[in-house]
NUVODO-624870 format. One line per 2 residues: number of its first residue (from 1); their letters; for each residue x, y, z of C-alpha. Coordinates in nm, 4 decimals, padded with zeros to 6 digits, m for minus. Layout:
N
NUM = a = X Y Z  ...
This chain:
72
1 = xx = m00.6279 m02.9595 m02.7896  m00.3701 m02.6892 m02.6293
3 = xx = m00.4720 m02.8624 m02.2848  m00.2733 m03.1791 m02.4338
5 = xx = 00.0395 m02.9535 m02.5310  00.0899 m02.8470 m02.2275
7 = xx = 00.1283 m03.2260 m02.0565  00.4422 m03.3827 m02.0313
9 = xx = 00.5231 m03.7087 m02.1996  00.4685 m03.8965 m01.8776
11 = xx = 00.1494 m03.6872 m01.7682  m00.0020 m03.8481 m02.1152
13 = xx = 00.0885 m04.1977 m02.0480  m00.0035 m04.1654 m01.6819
15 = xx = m00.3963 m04.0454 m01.7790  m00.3962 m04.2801 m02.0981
17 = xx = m00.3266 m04.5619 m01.8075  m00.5982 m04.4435 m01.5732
19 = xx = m00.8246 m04.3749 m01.8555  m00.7845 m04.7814 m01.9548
21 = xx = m00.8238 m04.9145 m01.6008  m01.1696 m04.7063 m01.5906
23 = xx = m01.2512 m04.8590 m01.9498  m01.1904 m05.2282 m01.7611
25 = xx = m01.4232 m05.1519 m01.5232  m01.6992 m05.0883 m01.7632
27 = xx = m01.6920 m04.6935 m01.7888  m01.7924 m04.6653 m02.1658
29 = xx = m01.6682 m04.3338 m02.2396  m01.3287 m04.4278 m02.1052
31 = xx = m01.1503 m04.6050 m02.3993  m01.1979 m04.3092 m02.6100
33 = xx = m01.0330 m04.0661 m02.3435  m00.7535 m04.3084 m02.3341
35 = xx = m00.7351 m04.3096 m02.7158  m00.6363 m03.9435 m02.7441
37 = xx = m00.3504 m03.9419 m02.5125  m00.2459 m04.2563 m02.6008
39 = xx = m00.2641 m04.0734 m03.0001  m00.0984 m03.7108 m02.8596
41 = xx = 00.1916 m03.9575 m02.6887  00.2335 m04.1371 m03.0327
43 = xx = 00.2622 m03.7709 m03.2242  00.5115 m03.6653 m03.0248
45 = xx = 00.7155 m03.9591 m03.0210  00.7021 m03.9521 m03.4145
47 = xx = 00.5818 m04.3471 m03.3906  00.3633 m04.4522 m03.6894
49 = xx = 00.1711 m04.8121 m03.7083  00.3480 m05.0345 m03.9655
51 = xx = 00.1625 m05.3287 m04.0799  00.2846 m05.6804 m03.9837
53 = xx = 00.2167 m05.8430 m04.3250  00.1200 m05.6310 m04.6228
55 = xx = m00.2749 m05.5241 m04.6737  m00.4230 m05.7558 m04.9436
57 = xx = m00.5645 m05.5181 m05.1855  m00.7712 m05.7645 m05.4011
59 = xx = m01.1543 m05.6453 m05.5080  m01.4191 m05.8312 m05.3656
61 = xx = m01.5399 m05.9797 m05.6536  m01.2628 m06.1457 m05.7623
63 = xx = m01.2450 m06.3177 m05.3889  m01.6346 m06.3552 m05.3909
65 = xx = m01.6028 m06.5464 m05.7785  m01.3172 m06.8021 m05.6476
67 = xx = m01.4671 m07.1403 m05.4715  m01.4540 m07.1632 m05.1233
69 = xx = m01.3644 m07.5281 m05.1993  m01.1035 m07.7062 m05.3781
71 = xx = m01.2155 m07.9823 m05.6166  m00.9027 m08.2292 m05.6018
């Protein structure tokens, strides 16, 4: 990982970009290249992933014992 430390902020997002175009055109192992500069970027910047709506927590039994239908 030192290799990543020593690119610049714009080096990462210019290989994360390259990385996804070769991902479009069907190169497998692309997307996951892309992934870790797109990840390194994202460290640096100090950016975390927030939710939109909060993560319903609620066990799968209790969803799996409630009818999928409503009996009017």
């Amino acid at each position: 990982m030192t290799e990543l430390e020593r690119l610049s902020d714009d080096e990462l997002m210019e290989l994360a970009r390259q990385w996804r175009l070769e991902a479009l055109r069907g190169n497998r192992n692309a997307r996951g290249y892309a992934h870790v500069y797109e990840v390194e970027h994202r460290r640096r910047a100090g950016q975390t992933v927030v939710p939109s709506r909060p993560l319903d927590l609620t066990p799968l039994a209790v969803i799996a014992s409630k009818p999928w239908w409503r009996f009017w």
